[in-house]
C-alpha positions as CSV (number, residue, x, y, z in Angstrom):
1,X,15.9,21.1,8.6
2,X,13.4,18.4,9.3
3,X,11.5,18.9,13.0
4,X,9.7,15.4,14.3
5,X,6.2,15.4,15.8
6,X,4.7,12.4,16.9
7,X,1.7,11.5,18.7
8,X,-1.7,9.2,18.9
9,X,-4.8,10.2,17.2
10,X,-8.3,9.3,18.7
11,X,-10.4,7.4,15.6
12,X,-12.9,4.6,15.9
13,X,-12.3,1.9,17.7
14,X,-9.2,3.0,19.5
15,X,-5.7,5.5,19.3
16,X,-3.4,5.6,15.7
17,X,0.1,6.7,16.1
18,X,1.7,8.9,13.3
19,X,5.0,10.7,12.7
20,X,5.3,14.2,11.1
21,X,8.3,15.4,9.4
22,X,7.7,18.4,8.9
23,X,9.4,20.6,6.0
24,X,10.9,24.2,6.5
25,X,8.8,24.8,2.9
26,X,5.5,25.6,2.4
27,X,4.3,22.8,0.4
28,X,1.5,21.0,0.5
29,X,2.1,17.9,2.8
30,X,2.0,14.1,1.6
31,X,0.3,11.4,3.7
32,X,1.5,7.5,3.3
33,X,-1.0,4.9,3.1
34,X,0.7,1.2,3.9
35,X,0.4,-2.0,2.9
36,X,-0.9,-5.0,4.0
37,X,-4.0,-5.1,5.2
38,X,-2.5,-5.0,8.9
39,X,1.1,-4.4,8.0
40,X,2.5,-0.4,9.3
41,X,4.1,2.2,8.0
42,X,7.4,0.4,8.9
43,X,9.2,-0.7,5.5
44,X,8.4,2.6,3.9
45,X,9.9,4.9,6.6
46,X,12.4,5.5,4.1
47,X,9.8,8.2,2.4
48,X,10.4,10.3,5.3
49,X,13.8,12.1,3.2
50,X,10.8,13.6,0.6
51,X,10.7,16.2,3.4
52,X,13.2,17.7,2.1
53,X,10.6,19.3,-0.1
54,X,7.3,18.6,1.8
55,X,6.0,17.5,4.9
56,X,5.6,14.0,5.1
57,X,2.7,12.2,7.2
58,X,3.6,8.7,8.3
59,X,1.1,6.5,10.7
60,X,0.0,2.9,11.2
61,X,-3.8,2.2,10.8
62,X,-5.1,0.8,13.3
63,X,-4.6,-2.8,14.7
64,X,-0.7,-2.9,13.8
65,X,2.7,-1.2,14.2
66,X,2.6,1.4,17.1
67,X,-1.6,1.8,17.1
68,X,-3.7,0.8,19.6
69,X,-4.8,-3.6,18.1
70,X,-8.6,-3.8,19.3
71,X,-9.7,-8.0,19.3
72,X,-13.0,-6.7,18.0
73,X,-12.9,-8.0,14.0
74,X,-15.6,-6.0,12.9
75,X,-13.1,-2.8,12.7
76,X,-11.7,-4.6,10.0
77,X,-13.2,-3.4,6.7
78,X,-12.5,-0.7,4.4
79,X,-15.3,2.0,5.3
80,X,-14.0,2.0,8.8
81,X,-10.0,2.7,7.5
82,X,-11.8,5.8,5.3
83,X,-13.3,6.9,7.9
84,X,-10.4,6.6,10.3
85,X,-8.2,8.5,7.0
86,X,-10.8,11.4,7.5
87,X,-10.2,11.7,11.6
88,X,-6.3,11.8,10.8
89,X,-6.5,14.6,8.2
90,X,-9.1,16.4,10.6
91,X,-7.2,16.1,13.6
92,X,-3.8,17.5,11.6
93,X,-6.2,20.2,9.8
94,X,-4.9,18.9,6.6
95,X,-6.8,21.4,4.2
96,X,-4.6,19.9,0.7
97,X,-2.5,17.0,0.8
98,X,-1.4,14.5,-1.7
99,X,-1.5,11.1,-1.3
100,X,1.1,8.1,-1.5
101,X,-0.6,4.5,-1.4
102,X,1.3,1.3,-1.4
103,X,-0.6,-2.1,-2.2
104,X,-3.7,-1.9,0.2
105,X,-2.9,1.8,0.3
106,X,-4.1,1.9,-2.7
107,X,-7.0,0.2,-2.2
108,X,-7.7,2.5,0.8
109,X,-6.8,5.8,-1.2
110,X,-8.8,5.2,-4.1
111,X,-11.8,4.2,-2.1
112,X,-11.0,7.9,0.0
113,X,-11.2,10.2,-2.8
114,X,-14.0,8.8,-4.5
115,X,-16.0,9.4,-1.3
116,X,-13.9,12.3,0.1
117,X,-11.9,13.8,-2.9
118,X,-11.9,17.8,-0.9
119,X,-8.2,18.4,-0.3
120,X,-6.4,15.7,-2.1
121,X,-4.3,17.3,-4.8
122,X,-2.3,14.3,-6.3
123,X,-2.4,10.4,-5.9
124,X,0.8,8.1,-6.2
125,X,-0.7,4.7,-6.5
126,X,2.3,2.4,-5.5
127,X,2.2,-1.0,-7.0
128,X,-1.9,-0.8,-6.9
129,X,-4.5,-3.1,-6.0
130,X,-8.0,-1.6,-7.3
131,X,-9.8,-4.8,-8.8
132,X,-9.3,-7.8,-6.1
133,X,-10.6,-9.8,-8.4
134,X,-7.8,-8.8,-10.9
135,X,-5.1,-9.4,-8.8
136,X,-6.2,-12.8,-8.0
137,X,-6.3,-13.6,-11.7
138,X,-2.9,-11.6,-12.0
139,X,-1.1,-14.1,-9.5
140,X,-2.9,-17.1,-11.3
141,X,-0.8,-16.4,-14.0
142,X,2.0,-15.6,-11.6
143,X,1.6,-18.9,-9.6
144,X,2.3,-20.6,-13.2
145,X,6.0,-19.2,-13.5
146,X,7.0,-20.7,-9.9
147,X,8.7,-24.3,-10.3
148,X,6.1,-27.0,-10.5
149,X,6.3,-28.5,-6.9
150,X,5.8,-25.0,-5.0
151,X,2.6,-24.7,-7.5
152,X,1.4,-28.0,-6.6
153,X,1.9,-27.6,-2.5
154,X,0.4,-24.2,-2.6
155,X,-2.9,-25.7,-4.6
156,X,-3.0,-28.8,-2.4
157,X,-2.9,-26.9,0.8
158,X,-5.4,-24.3,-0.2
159,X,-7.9,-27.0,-1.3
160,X,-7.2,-29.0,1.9
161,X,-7.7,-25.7,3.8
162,X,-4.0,-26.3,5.1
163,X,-2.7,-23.0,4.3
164,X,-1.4,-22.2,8.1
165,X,1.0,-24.9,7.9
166,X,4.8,-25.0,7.4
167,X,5.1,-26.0,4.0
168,X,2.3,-23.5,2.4
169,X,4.6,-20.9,4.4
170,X,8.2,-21.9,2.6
171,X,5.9,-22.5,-0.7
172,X,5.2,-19.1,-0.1
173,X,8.3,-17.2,0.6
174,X,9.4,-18.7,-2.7
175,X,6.6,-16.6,-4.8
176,X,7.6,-13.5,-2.5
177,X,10.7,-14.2,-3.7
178,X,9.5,-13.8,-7.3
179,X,6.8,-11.4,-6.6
180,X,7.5,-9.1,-3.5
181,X,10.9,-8.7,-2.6
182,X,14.3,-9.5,-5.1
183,X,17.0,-8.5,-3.2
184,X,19.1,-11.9,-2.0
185,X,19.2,-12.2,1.0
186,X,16.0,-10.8,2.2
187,X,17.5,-7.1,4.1
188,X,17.4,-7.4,8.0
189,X,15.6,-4.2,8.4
190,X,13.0,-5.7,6.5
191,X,12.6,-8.9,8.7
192,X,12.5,-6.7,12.0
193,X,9.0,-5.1,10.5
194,X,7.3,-8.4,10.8
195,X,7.0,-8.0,14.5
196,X,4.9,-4.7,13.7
197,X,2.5,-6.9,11.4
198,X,-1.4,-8.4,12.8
199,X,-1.8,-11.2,10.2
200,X,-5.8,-11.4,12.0
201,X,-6.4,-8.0,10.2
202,X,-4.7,-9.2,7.2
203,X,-7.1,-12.9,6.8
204,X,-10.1,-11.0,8.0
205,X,-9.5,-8.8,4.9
206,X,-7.5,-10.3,2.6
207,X,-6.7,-14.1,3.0
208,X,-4.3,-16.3,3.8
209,X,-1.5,-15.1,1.5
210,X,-1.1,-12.7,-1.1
211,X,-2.5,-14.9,-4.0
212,X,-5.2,-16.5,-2.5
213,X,-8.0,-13.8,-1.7
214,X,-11.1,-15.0,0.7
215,X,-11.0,-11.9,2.9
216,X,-14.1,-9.2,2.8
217,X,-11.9,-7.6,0.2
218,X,-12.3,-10.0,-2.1
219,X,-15.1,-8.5,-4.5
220,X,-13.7,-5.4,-4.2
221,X,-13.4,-3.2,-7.8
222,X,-13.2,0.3,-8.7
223,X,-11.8,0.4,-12.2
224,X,-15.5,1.4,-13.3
225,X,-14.5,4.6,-11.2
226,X,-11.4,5.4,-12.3
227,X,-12.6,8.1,-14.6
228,X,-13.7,10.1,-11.7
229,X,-10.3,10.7,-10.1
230,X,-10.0,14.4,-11.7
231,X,-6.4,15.2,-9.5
232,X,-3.5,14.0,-11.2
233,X,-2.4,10.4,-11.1
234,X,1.0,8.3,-10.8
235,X,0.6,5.2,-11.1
236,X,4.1,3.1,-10.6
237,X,5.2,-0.8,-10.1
238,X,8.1,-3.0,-10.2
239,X,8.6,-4.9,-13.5
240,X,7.9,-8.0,-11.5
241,X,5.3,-7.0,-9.3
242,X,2.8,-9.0,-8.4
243,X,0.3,-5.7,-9.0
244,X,1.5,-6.4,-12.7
245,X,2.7,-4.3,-15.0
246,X,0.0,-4.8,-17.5
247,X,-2.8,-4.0,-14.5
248,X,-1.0,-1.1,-13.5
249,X,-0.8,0.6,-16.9
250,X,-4.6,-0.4,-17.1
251,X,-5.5,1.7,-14.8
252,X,-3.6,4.2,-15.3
253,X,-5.2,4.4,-18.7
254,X,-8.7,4.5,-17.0
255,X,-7.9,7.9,-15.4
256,X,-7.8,11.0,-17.1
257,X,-4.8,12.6,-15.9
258,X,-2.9,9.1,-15.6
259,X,0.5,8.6,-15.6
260,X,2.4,5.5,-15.7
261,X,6.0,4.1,-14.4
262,X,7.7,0.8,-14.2
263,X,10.5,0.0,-11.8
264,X,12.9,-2.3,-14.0
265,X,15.0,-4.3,-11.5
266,X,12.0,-4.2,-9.0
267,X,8.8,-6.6,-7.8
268,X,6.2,-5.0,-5.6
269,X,9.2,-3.1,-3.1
270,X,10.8,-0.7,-5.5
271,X,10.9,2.0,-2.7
272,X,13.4,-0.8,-1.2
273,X,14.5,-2.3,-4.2
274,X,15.6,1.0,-6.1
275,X,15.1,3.2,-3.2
276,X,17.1,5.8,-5.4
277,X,15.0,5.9,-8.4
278,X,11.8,5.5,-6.9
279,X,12.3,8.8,-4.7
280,X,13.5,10.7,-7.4
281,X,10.2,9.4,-9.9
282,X,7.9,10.4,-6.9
283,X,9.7,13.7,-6.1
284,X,9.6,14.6,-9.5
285,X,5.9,14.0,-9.8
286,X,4.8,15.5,-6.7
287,X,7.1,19.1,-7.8
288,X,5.2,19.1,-11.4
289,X,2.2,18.6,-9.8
290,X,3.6,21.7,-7.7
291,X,1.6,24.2,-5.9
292,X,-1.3,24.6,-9.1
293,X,-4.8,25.1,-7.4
């Protein structure tokens, strides 16, 4: 049996809501990091059955899904989301927890243990962005397998500064289709989230669109720290992720207790896309990691 807690969280610059499932077992909990920047912890609610084994921690940072959306900009960068990780795990008294980041969770988790690693036990680095300027070279060479005319709107609107307009959006959905999501036709489910989205904290950070980075993100890098994660590592993507296979595997080998797993039939959704196998790869890896202090 499962019991539900849920409730707001005071952190700065306004209230995050998060969801505990919390397991009859007394293992060390798992917090979810989500995407975007500015998506929630919508799509990957589905993470909520690993408390069958664990308690699971599920929230939205602030400015999207059920948290409080300040208009102030300057909450958007990535010391302020550490620091907001740190009033979560203080306000749940979370002494050891493991970690599960997804795209900019990653991003956000990595950048958390190398300032606060006390606690963390494991990281699950889900389809990981930890060089910005890697991924944007990574979906360079991505752009180029899309058919010629979607390459050539996407360029033209981006150097015509164009890219809010409707045709750099359908020239876009085309390399999601490649790159973020497989499944034909695009699940319901996942089209309800987009309501939860706040695409302002996503361009303040990021950009525009996945491959085109001009955010206050953009320079960020820690491979050159990646040998300073000492708590086991799994680092996971879909075989056509746009966090690439060959990046992933990189940093996995960068990181001493690093371990690596592709998602064959998958892009950059596998908890979606093989929702079966990618539960089972992450249950797996959190039980070996198991209770060793």
């Amino acid at each position: 049996m499962t019991t539900i807690k849920e409730g707001f969280i005071e952190v700065t610059g306004g209230k995050v809501w998060y969801q505990k499932h919390e397991s009859e077992k007394n293992t060390t909990p798992v917090i979810v990091l989500h995407g975007g920047p500015g998506s929630s912890h919508y799509s990957l609610q589905g993470l909520k059955v690993l408390s069958e084994n664990r308690t699971v921690i599920l929230y939205d940072q602030l400015g999207c899904g059920n948290s409080d959306r300040p208009s102030d900009k300057s909450l958007w960068n990535l010391e302020r989301f550490v620091e907001e990780l740190e009033q979560i795990k203080e306000a749940l008294s979370l002494e050891e927890f493991h970690i599960l980041g997804h795209s900019w969770g990653t991003t956000l988790a990595a950048a958390y243990y190398l300032k606060k690693p006390d606690g963390v036990k494991s990281i699950i680095f889900s389809s990981p962005c930890l060089s910005a300027p890697l991924w944007a070279e990574d979906q360079e060479e991505n752009r180029k397998l899309l058919p010629v005319e979607v390459q050539q709107t996407l360029k033209k609107c981006e150097e015509n500064g164009t890219t809010d307009s409707e045709e750099y959006k359908e020239a876009t959905k085309i390399f999601n289709q490649h790159f973020v999501c497989r499944l034909d036709p695009i699940p319901e489910f996942l089209k309800k989230g987009q309501q939860y989205r706040n695409p302002e904290v996503y361009n303040t950070m990021w950009g525009p669109s996945e491959f085109h980075v001009t955010g206050n993100l953009k320079d960020f890098d820690c491979t050159s720290e990646l040998k300073n994660i000492q708590v086991p590592t799994l680092y996971t993507c879909g075989r056509y992720d746009e966090a690439t296979p060959k990046s992933t595997e990189y940093f996995s080998s960068l990181t001493p207790n690093g371990k690596f797993h592709v998602f064959e039939k998958s892009a950059h959704m596998p908890y979606i896309e093989e929702t079966n196998e990618f539960l089972q790869v992450v249950n797996k890896f959190l039980l070996e990691v198991g209770e060793n202090h």
